[in-house]
Backbone bond lengths (Angstrom), bond angles and torsions (degrees), N, CA, C in turn:
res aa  C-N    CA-C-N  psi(-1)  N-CA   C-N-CA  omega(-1)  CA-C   N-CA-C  phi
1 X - - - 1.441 - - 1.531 107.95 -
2 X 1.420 121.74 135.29 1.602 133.42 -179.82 1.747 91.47 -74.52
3 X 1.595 94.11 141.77 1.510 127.76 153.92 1.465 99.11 -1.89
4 X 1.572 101.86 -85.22 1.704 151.57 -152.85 1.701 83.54 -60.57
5 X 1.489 134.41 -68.18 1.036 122.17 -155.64 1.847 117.34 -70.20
6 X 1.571 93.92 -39.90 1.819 98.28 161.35 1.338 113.48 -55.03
7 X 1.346 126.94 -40.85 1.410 129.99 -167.33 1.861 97.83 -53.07
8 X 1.674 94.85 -65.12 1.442 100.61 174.72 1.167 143.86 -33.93
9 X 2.033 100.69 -67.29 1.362 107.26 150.52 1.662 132.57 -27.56
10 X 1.448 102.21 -63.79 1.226 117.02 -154.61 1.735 95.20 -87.11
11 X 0.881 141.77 -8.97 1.735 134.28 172.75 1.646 87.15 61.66
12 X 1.711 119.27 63.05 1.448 123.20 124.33 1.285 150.38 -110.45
13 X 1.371 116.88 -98.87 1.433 94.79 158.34 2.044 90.45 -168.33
14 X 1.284 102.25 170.92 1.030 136.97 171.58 1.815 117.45 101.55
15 X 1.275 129.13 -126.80 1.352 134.89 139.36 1.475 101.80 120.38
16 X 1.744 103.97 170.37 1.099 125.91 178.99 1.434 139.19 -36.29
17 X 1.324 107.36 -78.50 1.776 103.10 161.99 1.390 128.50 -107.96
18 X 1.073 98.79 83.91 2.064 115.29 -177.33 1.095 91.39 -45.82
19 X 1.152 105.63 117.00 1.794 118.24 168.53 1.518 91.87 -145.22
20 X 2.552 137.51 128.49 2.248 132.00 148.08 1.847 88.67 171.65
21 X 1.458 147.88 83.90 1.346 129.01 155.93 1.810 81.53 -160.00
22 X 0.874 95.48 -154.80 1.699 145.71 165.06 1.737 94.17 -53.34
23 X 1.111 118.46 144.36 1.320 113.65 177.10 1.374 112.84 -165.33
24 X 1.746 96.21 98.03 1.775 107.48 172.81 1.328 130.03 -36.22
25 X 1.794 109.67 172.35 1.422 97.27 169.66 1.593 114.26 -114.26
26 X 1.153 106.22 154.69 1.307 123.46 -160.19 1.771 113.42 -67.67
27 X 1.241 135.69 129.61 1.099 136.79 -150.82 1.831 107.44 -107.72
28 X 1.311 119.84 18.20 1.280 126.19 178.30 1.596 103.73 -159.75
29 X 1.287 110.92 157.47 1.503 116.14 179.85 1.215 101.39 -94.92
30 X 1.558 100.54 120.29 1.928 119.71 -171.26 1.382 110.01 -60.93
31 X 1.650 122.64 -11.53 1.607 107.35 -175.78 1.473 112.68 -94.75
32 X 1.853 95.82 -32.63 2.028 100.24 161.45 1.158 125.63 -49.67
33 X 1.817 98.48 -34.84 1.759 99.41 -141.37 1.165 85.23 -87.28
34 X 1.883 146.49 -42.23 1.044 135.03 -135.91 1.474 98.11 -111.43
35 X 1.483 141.50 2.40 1.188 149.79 153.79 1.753 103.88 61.16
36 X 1.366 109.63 8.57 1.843 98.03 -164.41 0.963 116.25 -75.98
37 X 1.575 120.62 18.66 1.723 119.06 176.66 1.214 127.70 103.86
38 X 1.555 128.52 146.42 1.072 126.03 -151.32 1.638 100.91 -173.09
39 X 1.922 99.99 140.07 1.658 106.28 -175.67 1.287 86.16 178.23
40 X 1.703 103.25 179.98 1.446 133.70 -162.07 1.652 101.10 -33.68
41 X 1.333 103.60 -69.73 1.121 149.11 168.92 1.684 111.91 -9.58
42 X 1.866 116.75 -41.98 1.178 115.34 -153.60 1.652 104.18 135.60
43 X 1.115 96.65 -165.92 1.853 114.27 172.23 1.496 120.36 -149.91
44 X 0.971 114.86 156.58 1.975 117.64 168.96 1.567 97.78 -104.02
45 X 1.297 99.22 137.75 1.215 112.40 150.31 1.715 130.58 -131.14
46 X 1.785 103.14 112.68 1.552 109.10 -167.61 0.877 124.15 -91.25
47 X 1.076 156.40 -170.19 1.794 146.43 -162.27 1.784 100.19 161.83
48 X 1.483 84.80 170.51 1.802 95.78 -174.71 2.024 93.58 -139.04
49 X 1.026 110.48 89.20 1.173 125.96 172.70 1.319 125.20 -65.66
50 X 1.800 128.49 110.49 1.215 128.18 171.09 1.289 143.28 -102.42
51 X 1.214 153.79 105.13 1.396 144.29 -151.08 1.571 94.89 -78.57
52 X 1.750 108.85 136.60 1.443 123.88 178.70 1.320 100.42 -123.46
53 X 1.329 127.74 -9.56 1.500 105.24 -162.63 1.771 90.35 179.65
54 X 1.293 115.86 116.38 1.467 132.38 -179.23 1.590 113.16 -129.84
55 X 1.461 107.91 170.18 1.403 122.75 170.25 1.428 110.48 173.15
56 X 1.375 108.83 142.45 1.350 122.22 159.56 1.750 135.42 -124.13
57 X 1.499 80.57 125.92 1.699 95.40 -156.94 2.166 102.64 -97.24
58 X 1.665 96.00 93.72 1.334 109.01 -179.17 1.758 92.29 100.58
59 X 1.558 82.17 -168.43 1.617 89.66 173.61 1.803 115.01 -113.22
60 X 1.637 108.90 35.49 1.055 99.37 -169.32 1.943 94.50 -133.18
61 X 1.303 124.82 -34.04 1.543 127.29 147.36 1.434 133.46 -108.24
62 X 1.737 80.22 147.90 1.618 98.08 168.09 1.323 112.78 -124.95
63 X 1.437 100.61 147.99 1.705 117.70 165.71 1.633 120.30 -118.14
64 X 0.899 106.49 163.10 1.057 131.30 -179.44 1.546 149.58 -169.89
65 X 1.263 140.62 153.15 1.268 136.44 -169.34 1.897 118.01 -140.75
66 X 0.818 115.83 139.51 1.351 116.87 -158.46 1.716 107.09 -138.51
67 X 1.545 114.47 -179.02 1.147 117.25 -172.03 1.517 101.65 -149.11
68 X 1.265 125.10 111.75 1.445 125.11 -175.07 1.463 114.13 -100.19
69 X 1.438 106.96 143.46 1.131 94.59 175.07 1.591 111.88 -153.68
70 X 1.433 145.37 -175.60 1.529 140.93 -133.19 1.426 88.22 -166.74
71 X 1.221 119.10 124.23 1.940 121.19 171.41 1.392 111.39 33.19
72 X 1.508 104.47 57.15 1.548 95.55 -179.49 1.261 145.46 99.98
73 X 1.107 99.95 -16.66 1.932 128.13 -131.21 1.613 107.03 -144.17
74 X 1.696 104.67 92.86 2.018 103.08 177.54 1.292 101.04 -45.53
75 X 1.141 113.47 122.18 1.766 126.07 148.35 1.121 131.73 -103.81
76 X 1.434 135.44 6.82 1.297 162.40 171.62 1.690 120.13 -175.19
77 X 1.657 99.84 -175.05 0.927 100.52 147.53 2.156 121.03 -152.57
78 X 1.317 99.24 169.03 1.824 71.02 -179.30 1.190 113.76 -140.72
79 X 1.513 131.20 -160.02 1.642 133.57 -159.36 1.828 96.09 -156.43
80 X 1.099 78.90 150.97 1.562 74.60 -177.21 1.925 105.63 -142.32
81 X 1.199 124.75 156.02 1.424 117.55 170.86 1.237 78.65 -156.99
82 X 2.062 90.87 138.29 1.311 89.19 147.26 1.633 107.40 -162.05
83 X 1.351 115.90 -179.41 1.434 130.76 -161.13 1.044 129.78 -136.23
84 X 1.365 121.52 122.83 1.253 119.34 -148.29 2.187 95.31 -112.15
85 X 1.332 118.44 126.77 1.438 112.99 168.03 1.408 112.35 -91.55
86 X 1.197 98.96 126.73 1.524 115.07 -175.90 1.358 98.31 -61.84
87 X 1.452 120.24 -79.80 1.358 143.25 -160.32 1.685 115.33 -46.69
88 X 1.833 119.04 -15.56 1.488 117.79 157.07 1.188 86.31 -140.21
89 X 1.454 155.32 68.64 0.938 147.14 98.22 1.597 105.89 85.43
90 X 1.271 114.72 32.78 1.651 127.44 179.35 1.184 113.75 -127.19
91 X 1.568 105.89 151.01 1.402 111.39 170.90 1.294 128.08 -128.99
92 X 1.317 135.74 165.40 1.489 136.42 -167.34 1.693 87.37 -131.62
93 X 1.230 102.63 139.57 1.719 128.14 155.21 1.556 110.68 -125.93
94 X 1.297 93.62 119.19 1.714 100.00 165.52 1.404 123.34 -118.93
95 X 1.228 112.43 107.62 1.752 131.15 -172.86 1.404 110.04 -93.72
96 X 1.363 104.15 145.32 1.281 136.39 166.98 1.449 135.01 -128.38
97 X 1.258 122.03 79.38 1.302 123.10 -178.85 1.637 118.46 -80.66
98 X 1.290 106.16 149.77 1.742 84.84 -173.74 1.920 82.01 -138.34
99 X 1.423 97.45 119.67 1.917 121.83 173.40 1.473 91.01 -106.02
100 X 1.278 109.58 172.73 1.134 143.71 -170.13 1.503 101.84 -33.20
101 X 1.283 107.48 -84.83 1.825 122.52 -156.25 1.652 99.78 -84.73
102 X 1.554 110.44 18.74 1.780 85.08 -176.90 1.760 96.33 176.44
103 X 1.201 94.72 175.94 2.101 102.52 152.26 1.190 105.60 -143.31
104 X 1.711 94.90 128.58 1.358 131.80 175.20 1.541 108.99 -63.69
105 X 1.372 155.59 146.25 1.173 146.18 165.30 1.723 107.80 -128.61
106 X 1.206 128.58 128.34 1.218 139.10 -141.77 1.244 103.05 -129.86
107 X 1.664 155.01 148.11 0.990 155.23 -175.10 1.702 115.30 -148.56
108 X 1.280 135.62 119.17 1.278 139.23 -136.92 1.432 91.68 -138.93
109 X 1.317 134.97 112.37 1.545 118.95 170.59 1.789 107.52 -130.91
110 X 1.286 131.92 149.20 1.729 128.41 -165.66 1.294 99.78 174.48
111 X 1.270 100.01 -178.78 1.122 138.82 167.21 1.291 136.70 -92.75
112 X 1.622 142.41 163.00 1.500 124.32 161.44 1.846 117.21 -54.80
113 X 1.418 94.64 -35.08 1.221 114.24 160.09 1.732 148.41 -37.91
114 X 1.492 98.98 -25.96 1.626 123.31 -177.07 1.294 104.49 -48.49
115 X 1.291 129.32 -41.93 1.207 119.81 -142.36 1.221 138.77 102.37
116 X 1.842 121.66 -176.28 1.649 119.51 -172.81 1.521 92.91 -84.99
117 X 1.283 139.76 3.53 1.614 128.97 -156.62 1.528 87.19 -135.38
118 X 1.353 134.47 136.06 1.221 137.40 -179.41 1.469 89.95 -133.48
119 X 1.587 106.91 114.23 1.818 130.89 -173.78 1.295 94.65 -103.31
120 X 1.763 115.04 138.43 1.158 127.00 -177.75 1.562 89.37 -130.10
121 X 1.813 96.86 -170.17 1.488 134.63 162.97 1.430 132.02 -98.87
122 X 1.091 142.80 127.13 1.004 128.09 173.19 2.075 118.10 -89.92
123 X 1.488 107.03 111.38 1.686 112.41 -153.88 1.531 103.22 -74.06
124 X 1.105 121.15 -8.32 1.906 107.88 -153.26 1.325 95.43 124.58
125 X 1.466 114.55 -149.23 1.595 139.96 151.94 1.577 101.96 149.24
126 X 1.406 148.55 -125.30 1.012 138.82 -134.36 1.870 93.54 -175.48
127 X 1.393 90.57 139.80 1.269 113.76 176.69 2.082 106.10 53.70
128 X 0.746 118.78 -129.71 1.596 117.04 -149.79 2.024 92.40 -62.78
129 X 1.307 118.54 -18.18 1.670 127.21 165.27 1.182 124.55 -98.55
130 X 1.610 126.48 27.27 1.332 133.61 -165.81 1.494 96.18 -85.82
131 X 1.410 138.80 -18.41 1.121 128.74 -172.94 1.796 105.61 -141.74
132 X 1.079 110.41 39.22 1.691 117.09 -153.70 1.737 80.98 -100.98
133 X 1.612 109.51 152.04 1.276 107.61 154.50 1.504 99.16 -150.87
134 X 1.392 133.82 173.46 1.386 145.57 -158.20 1.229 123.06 152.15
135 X 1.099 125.27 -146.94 1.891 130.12 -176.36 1.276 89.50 -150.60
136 X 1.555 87.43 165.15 1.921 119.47 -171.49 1.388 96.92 -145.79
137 X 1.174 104.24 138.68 1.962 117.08 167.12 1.286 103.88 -137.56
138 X 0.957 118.56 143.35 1.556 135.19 -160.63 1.886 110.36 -150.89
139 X 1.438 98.83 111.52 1.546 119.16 -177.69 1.244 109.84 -111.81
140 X 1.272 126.61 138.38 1.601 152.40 -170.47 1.675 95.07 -82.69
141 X 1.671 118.69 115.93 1.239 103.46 166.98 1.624 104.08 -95.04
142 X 1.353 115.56 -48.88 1.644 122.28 146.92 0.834 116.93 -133.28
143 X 1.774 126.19 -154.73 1.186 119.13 -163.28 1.388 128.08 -87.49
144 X 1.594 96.79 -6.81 1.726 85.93 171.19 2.500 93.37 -119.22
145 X 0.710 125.17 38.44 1.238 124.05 179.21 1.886 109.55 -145.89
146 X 1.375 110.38 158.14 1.324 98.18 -178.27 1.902 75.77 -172.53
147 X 1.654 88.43 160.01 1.412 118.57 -178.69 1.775 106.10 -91.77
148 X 0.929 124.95 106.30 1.476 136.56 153.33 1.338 123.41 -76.55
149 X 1.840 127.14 118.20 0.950 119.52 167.66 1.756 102.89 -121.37
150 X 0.857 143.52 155.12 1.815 156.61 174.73 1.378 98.42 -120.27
151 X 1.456 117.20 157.29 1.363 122.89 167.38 1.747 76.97 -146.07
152 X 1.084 104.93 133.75 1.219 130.30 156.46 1.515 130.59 -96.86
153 X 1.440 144.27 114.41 1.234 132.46 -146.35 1.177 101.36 -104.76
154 X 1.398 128.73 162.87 1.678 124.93 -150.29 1.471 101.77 -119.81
């Protein structure tokens, strides 16, 4: 189970992909900066995601906000909320990263159960992702950092 998803579950704090405030703009173009590949097919986009600023409001959400970045190098930044249902024991994360030309919006739904890899959706988002869809997997490097990958479908 990811950081981010115990955090959720469990109504504590910190986690994997800090994604919930105000959300700057990104100071490099996310398809240069993040190099994760590209074809007919679509593109990846990888990142190294950091939590700067969290909270949990009750024992059923968390927020959060983060700062992503690619070789070093901010390429966004993101917000995160998410919600945990008591009553079947699931949770929803809804992310927002915002790169250069747009914001990505990300959707995460599981169990305590998921696992070390927490698989998302890719929702749309705005400007060059207003109509984008794909998958997201998201790995815990510790407790306040985690590995972001996107595939964007072409």
């Amino acid at each position: 189970m990811t950081t981010m998803t115990k955090k959720v579950a469990g109504g504590t704090t910190a986690a994997g992909l800090a994604l919930a405030g105000l959300i700057g703009p990104a100071i490099a173009d996310d398809r240069k900066a993040t190099s994760g590949g590209s074809s007919s097919d679509g593109y990846t986009i990888a990142f190294w995601d950091t939590t700067l600023r969290e909270r949990n409001i009750g024992d059923t959400v968390y927020l959060a906000s983060g700062v992503d970045k690619a070789h070093g190098r901010v390429i966004g930044y993101s917000a995160l909320h998410g919600v945990f249902d008591e009553e079947d024991e699931t949770f929803t994360i809804d992310a927002a990263v915002t790169l250069r030309r747009g914001i990505l919006l990300l959707r995460f739904v599981g169990t305590e159960e998921s696992g070390d890899v927490l698989r998302g959706t890719v929702e749309g988002g705005t400007g060059r992702f207003e109509d984008a869809t794909g998958k997201a997997w998201v790995k815990d490097a510790n407790d306040r950092t985690a590995r972001v990958r996107v595939h964007i479908d072409g």
